[in-house]
N, C-alpha and C positions, 0 to 999 in steps of 0.2 A: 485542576486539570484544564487543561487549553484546546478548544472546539473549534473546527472550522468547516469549510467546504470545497471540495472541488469548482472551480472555477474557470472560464473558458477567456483563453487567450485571442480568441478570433477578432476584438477589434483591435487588440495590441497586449504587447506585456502590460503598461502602465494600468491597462484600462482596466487588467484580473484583477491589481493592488487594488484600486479604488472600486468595484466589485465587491471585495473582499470586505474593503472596510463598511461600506455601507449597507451590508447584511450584517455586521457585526460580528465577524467574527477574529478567532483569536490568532488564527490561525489559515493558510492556506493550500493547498496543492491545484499545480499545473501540466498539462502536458508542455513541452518541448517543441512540438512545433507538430504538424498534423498529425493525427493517431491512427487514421488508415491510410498513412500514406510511409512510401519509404524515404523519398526528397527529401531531403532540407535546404533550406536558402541559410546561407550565414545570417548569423545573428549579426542587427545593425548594431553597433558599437553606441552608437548617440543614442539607440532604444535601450541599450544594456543597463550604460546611466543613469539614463534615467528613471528607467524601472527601480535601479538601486536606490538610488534618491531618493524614490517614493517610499519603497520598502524602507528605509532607514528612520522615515519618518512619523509611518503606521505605525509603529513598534509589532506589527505584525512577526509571530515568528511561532512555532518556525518554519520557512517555508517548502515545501515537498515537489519537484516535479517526478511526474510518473513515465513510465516509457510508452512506448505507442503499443497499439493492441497486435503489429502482424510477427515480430521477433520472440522465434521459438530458439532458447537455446540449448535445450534436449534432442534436436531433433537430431537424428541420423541421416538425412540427405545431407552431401556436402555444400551444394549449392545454399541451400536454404541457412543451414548453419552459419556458414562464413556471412553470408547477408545478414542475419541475426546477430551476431557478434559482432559485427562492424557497426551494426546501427544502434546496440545499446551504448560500445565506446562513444561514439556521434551525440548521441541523448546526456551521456554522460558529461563530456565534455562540457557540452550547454549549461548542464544544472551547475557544474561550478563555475561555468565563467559566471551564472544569475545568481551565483551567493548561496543556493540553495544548503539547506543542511540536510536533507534527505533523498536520495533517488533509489524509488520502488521500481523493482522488476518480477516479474511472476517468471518463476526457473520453467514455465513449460513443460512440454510433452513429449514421450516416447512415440512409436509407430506402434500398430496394435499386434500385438506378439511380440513385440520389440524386449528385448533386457530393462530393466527399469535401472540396474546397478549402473549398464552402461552410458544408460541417461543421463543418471549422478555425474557421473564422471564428466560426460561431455559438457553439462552446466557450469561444474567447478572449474575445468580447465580455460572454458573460452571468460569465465571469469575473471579469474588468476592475469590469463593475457591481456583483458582490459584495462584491471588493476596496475600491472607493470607496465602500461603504455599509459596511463591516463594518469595524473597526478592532481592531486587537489583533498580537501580539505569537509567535502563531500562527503556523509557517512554513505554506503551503499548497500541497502535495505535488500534481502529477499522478500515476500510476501507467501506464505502460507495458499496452499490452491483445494479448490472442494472435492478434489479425486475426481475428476468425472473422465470414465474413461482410463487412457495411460497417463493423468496428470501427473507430475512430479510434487514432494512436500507437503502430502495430504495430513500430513502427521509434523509434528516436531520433533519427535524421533528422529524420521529420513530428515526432517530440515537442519537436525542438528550432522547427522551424517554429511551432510552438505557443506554446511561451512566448516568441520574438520577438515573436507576433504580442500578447499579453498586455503585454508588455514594463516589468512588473513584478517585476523580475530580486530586489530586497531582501524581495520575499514568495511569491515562486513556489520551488519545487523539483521533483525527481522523486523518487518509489519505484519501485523496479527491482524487479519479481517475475519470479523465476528461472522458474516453470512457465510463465509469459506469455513470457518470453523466448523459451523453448526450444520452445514448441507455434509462436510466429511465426518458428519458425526457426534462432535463434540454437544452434547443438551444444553445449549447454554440459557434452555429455559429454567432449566433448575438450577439449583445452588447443589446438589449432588455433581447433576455435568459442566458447571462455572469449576469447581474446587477439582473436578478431573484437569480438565483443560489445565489450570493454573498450575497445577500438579505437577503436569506431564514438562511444561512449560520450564518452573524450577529446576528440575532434576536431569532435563537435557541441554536447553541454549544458555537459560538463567534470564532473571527479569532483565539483569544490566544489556541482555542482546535487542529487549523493544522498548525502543521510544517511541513506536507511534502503531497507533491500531486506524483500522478503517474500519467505525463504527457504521453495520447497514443491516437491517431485519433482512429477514431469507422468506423467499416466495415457496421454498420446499418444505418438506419435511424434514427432520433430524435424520443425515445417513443418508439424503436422497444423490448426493455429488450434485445438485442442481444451482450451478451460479446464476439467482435470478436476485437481485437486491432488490428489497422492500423497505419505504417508509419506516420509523420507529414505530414500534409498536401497529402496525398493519401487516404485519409478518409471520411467520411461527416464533421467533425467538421470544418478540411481546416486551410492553413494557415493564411487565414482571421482571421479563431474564435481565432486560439490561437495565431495571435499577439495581439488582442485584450483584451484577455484573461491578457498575459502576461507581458502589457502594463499597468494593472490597478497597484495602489498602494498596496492595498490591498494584495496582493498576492506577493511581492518583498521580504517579509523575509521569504519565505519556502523554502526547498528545494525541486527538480524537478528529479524524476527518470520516466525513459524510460523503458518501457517495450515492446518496436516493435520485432513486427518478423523480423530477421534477418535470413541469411545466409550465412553473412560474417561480417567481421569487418569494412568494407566499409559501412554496413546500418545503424552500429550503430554511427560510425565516421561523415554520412550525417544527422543523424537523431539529432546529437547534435549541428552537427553547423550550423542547420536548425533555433533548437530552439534559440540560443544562437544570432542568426543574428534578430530573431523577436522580442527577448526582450531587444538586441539594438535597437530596434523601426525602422529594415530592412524591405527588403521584405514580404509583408504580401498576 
């Protein structure tokens, strides 16, 4: 299994790569370009290269950018939808002109009393017309969300309802985040709620739909919808759940990005060789 970290692109592309490498890791994800903002400045073409360059050289792979935090595309304003849809095609774009092999998107949220069905729907559709306007070579990952509220995909039930209804099965996939899991429920501190999850996982999208999880302890409790990410094992989930977790077969061909809060480079350097000793079947 292949470990990495979220990574910030703020003095440049090149500078995430080499970032990347010298925390050691195997793997990485990016944003796009700012994540609370709607702008984008074209990508320099000479930065493009060279990011690839570098990439080519890391043997870094594979690489993940994620979409920015404000594009909801459940939402029922029209205003806000079409901005949402236009900015994930936008993000889109980038991740394949940067080689990426993965762009994450969270399907978002209904209005409160809103239709959830009709949510579905309006996620799969402005998806669909990204897909048919955007070409590349880019897998396009949903990401699983903690229910809080009208989230969308709290479940992979709805998540697999989701990409039927998209029903572009050779460019769709999911990203499985372990904190999302476990705030909507799933116990991934036991090996009872791991074997639910993986269960539920088989018998609706199938393992072949996740190559990549976003490994992050949860600051709630089991069932709380609470997206707060915690540390390995500083969480409820524990280094219990995710040796447990990371010890099944099932899950050894994905790859494992971190998303903990950090303050330094020392959290994210403890938080990989946390994981990387559990899934030597270390400390649990």
């Amino acid at each position: 299994m292949r470990f990495g970290l979220h990574v910030s692109i703020g003095k440049g592309l090149t500078k995430a790569v080499e970032a990347a490498t010298i925390l050691g890791c195997d793997c990485f994800q990016i944003f796009a370009g700012n994540p609370r903002g709607w702008k984008r400045k074209p990508l320099d073409p000479s930065e493009v290269e060279e990011f690839k360059k570098k990439l080519k050289s890391s043997g870094l792979r594979p690489v993940v950018v994620h979409l920015s935090y404000l594009p909801n595309p459940a939402s029922d304003d029209p205003e806000l939808y079409e901005k949402s849809i236009l900015a994930i095609g936008e993000d889109y774009r980038r991740a394949i002109e940067l080689g990426a092999d993965y762009f994450v998107v969270h399907p978002g949220r209904v209005g409160k009393g809103k239709n959830m069905e009709e949510g579905i729907l309006r996620v799969a559709t402005g998806i669909r017309k990204v897909l048919s306007v955007v070409q590349g070579n880019t897998l396009f990952l949903l990401e699983n969300q903690a229910g809080a509220g009208t989230e969308i995909a709290r479940s992979f039930s709805e998540m697999e309802r989701i990409l039927r209804e998209i029903n572009r099965p050779e460019r769709m996939g999911v990203c499985l985040d372990t904190c999302h899991a476990f705030a909507a429920g799933y116990n991934l501190s036991s090996q009872e709620g791991i074997d639910e999850l993986l269960s539920e996982v088989d018998e609706t999208i199938g393992f072949s739909s996740i190559p990549l999880m976003h490994l992050n302890d949860a600051v709630g409790e089991v069932g709380s919808h609470l997206d707060r990410h915690a540390s390995i094992g500083e969480g409820k989930i524990g280094k219990e759940g995710f040796g447990l977790l990371l010890s099944d077969p099932r899950v050894h061909q994905l790859a494992g990005i971190l998303e903990t809060p950090r303050t330094s480079d020392d959290d994210d350097l403890r938080n990989l060789a946390i994981l990387r000793e559990l899934f030597r079947g270390g400390e649990k």
